[in-house]
C-alpha positions in Angstrom: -31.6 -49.4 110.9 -30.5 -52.8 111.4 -27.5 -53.6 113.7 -25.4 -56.2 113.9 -23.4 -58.0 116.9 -22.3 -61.0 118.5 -23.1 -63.0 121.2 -21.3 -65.8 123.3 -22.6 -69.7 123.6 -21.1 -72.5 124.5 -19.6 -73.3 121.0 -18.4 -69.7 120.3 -19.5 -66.3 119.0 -23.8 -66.4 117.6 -23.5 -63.4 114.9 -26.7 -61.7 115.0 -28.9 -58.7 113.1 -31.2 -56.9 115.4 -33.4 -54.0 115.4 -34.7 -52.4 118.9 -38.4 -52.7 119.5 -41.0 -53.2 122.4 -43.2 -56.1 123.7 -42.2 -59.6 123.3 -39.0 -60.0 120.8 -39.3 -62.1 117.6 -36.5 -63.9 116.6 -36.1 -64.8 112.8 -34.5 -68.0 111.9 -33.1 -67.8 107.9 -33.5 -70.6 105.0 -30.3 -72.6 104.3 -28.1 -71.7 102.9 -27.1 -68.6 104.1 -27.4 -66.5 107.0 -29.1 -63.8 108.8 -28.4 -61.8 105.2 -31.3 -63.1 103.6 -33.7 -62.1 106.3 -32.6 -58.4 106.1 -35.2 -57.2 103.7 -37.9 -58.7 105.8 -36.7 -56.8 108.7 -36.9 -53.9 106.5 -40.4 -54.4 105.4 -41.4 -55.5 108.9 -39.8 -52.0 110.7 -41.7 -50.2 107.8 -45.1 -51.4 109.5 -44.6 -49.6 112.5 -46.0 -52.7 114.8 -42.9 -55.1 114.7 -41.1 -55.9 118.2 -37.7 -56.1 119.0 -36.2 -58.0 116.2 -33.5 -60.4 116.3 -31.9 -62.5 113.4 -29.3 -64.7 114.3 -27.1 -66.9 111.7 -27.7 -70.7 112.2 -24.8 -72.2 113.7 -22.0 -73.2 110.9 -23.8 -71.0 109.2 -23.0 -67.3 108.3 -20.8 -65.8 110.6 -21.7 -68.2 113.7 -20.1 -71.0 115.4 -20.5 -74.6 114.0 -22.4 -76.4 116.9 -20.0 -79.2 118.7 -21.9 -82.5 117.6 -20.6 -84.3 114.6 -23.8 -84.8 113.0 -26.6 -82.3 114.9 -30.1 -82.8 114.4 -33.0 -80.1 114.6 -32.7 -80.8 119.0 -29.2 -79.7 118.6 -30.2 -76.3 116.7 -33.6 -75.7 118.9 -31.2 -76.1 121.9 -28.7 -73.7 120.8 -31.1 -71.1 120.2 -32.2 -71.4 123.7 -28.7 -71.0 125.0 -28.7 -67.7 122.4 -31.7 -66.4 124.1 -30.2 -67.1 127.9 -27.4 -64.9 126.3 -29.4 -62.4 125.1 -31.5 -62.2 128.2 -34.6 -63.2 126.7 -36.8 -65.5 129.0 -39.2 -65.7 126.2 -39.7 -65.3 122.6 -41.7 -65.0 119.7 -39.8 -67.2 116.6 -40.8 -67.3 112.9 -38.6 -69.5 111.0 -38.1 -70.1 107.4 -37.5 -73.5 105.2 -34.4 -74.5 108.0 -35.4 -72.2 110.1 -39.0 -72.8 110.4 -37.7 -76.6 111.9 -36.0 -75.4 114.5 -38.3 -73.0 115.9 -40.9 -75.9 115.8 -38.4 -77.8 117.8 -38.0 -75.0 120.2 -41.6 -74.4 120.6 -41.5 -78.3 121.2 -38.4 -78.9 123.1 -38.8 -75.3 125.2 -42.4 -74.6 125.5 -42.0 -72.1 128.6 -39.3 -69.9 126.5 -41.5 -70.0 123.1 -44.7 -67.5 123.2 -45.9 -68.4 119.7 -44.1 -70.1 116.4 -44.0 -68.7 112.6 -43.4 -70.7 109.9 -42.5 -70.3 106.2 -42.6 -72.9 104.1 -42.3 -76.0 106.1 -42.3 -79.4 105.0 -41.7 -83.3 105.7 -39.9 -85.3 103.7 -40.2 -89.2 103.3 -38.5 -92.6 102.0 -37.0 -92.6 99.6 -36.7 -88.8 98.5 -36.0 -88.1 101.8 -32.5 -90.3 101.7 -31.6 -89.0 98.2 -32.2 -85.6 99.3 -29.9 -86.0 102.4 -27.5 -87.8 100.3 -27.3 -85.4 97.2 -28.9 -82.1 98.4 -26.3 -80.7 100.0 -22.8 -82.4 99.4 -19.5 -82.1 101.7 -17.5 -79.6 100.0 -13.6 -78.5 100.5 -11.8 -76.1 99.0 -10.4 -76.8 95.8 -6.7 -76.2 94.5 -8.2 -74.9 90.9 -10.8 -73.1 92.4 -13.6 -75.2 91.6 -15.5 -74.9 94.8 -16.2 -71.3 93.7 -17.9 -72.2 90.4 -19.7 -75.2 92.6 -20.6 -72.4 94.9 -22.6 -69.8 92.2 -24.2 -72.8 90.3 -25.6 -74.6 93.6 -27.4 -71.2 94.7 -28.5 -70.1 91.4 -29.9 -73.6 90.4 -31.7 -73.6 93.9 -33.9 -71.0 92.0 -34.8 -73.3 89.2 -35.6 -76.3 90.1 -36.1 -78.5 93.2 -34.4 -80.6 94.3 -31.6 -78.1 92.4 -29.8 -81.0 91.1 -33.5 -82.4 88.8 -32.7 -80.4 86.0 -35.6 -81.7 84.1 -39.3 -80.2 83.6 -40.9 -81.7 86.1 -38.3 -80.5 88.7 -38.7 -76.4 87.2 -39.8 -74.1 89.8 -42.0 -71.4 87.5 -43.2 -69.4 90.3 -39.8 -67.5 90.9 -37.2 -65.9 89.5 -33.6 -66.2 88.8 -31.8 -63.7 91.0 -29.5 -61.5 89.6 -26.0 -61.5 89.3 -25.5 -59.5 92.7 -27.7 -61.5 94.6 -26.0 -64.6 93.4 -22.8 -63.2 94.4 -23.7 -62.6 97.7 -25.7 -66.0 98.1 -22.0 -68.1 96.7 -20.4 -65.9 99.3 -22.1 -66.9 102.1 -22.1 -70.6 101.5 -18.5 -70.4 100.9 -18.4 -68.9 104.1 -19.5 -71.6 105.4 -18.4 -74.4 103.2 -17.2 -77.0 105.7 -20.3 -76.5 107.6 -23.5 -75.6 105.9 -24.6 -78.9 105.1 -25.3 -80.0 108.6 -28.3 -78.1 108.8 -30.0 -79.0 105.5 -29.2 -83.1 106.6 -31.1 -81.6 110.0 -34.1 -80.0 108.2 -34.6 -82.8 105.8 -34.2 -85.9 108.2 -37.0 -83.9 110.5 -40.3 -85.3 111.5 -41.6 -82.3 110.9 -45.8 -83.9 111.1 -44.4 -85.5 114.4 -42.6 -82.9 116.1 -46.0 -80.5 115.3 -48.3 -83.0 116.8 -45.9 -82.2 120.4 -46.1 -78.3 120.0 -48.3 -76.7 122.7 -47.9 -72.9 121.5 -49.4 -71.4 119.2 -48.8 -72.4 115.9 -49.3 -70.1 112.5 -48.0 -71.9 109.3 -48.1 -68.6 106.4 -49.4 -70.1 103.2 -47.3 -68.0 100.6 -47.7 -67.4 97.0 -44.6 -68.4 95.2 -43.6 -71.2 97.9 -42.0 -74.4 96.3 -45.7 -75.9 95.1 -44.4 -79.2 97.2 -44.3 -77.3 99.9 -47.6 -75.4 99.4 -49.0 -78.5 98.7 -48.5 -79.9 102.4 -50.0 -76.8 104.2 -53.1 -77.8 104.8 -52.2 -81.3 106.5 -49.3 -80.1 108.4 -51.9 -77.1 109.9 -54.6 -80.0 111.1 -51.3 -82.1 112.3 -50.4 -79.3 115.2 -53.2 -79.2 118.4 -53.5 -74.9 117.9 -52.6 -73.6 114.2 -54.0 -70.9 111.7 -53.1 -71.4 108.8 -52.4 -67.8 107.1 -52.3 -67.0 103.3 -50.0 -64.2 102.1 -50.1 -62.7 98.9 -47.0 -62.2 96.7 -44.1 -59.3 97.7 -42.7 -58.7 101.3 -45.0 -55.9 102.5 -47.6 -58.4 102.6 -45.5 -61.5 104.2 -44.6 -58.5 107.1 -47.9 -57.9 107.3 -49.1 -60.6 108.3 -46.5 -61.7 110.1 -47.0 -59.0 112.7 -50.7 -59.6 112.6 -50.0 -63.0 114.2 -48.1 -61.2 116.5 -51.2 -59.1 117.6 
């Protein structure tokens, strides 16, 4: 079963889903947009093993039900330090972290910035953007967003999360841009994806701007722990297509292919862990 609570930092209340384990905890760090939601099922299928730790899901600041973080404009430092403070919270002196897309950024940046809190880093689909494509994407990806007297920000809401799931970047609607490895979610899952961006709308695009201005080849270069990068089938094929490099780019990292379907990503996740 998967709990859910709060926790005070500096900037306000972290929200947080959590399940009670043993050993070393692993923190899991969601994709933007979103929030802790969209890791449940992999908490689900990672409980099912019978091997997972003490899990612990928080929602990225301005994100979710969590505090926006105080800077105007915070970078992946900003993020990886709040998560320490969220651990000094918590108790935890150190952690386990697998991140995904977003999340998989900061826990880099907390295995670089906090070395002596960060046992080993997880990531899932990770990625460096550069030049040019890198500016547009900061610029376009995620827009500033208020709430509109019509109610158009709702309609913008559905549209940007389901287009997410057909092409990337979600606003290349042309066939070079179409992502044919996954699926359109349905209708519910839609639902609940608009929700939690318009949750956060004034918010959530600080930590896309983060995630896509990171060094990411850089900042893995620095990282001292242990490093295992999961090479998943259905990944954005851009993403996929940078695995290899980005593995020889950190001093210690395995790179670990995962077949399709969550059993398998838990799995192996908690085979790193071992």
């Amino acid at each position: 079963m998967i709990d859910r609570a709060f926790a005070r930092v500096a900037e306000g209340l972290i929200h947080y889903r959590h399940v009670e384990g043993n050993g070393t905890p692993l923190l899991l760090l969601h994709a933007s947009p979103g929030s802790s939601a969209n890791l449940a099922p992999l908490i689900e299928a990672l409980t099912t093993t019978g091997k997972a730790p003490a899990l612990i899901a928080p929602d990225t600041p301005g994100n979710g039900d969590s505090a926006a973080l105080a800077a105007q404009s915070p970078d992946m430092a900003d993020y990886a330090d709040a998560l320490v403070r969220l651990m000094d919270a918590l108790g935890i002196d150190r952690a386990n972290i697998y991140g995904a897309h977003t999340g998989a950024r900061i826990a880099v940046e907390a295995g670089v910035r906090h070395p002596d809190r960060v046992a080993a880093v997880i990531a899932d689909g990770i990625g460096e953007y550069e030049g040019a494509l890198r500016d547009e994407l900061i610029e376009r990806y995620a827009p500033e967003v208020q709430p509109d007297d019509y109610g158009a920000h709702l309609l913008w809401a559905f549209h940007f999360v389901r287009d997410q799931a057909l092409h990337f970047p979600h606003y290349a609607r042309d066939p070079a841009h179409r992502l044919m490895t996954r699926a359109v979610p349905d209708a519910d899952a839609l639902h609940r994806a608009a929700m939690e961006v318009l949750k956060a709308l004034g918010t959530y695009h600080h930590a896309y701007r983060a995630a896509f201005a990171y060094p990411t080849r850089a900042r893995l270069e620095r990282l001292e722990r242990p490093f295992f990068l999961l090479d998943a089938i259905g990944e954005i094929p851009g993403l996929r297509a940078q695995a290899e490099a980005l593995a020889k780019a950190a001093p210690d990292c395995r790179l670990v292919p995962v077949e399709s379907g969550l059993s398998a990503k838990a799995e192996a996740i908690v085979a790193t862990l071992s």
